[in-house]
N, C-alpha and C positions, 0 to 999 in steps of 0.2 A: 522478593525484594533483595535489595545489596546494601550491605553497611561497610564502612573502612575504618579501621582505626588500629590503634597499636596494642599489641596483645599483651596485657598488663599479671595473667594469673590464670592457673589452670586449677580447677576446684579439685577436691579429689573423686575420683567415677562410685558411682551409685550401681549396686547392681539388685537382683531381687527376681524374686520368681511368683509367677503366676500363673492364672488358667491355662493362657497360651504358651506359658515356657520360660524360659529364661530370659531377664532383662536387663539391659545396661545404658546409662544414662551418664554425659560427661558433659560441665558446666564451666563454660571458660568468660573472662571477664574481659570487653575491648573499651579503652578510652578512645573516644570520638575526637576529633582536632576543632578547632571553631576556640571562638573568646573564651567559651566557659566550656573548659574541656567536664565532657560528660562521660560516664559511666554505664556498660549496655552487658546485662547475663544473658547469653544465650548456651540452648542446652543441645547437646549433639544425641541422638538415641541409637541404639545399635552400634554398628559399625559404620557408620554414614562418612563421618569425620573422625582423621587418625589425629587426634588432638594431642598425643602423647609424643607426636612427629614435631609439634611444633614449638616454637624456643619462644619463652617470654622476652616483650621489647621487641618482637618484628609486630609488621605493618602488615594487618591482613584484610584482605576483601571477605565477606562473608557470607551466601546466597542463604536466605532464609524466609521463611514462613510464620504469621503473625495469627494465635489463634487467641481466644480470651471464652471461659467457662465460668459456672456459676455456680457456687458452692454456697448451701445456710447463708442465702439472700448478700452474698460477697462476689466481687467477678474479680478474677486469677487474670493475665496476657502470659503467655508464653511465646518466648523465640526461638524456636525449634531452627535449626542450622544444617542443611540438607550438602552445602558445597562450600570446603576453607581453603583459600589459596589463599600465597603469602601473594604479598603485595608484587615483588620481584618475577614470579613465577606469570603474573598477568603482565609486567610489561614485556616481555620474551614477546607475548599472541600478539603485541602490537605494530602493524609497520610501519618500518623505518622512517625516523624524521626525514624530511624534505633537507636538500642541504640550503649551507647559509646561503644567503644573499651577498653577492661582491660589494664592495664598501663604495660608499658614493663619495666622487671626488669632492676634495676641500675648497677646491676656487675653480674658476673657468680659464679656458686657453690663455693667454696674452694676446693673441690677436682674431680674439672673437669679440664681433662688433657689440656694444654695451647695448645698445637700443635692443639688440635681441630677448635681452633676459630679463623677464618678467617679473617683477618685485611686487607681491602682494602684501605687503608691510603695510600697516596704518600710520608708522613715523619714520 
């Protein structure tokens, strides 16, 4: 999945060790755009996302992953963040607008006959 919003705060990275080794885990906060701007954690693990690259107040796209677990009869969602491009960086992959349209003229010839032009006006 993809979520966009403006990157509001970088939490500080979690690290810790386990069976398999060494861990590290880093949680950044995006406000969503829309009426009621909303608030979304998502957590980056490993090296996936260099989140420490990115500047609070940009605009970032975010590819991520939506799991949800259950703990002593409680169920947890995590958003795990697998791909952070700034917003800037996705419009670069985009091509180029189409150019403008020439502007439409403001009145007709002088000596183009009136019966030609069509007025679908109701008054």
């Amino acid at each position: 999945m993809e979520i966009k919003g403006r990157l509001i705060k970088i939490l500080p990275a979690q690290t810790g060790q386990s069976s398999r080794g060494e861990w590290k885990k880093q949680e950044f906060i995006l406000e969503l755009d829309g009426q009621y701007s909303r608030k979304v954690c998502l957590s980056a693990w490993g090296d996936k996302v260099d989140v420490g690259a990115l500047v609070e107040g940009t605009m970032l796209n975010a590819h991520f992953d939506i799991e949800s677990r259950e703990f002593n009869g409680k169920w947890y969602t995590n958003l795990t963040a697998w791909k952070v491009e700034t917003a800037e960086d996705n419009l670069q992959n985009m091509p180029p607008a189409p150019p403008p349209m020439p502007p439409m003229p403001d009145s007709y010839p002088a000596d183009m006959d009136a019966s030609l032009v069509k007025d679908d006006l109701p008054f």
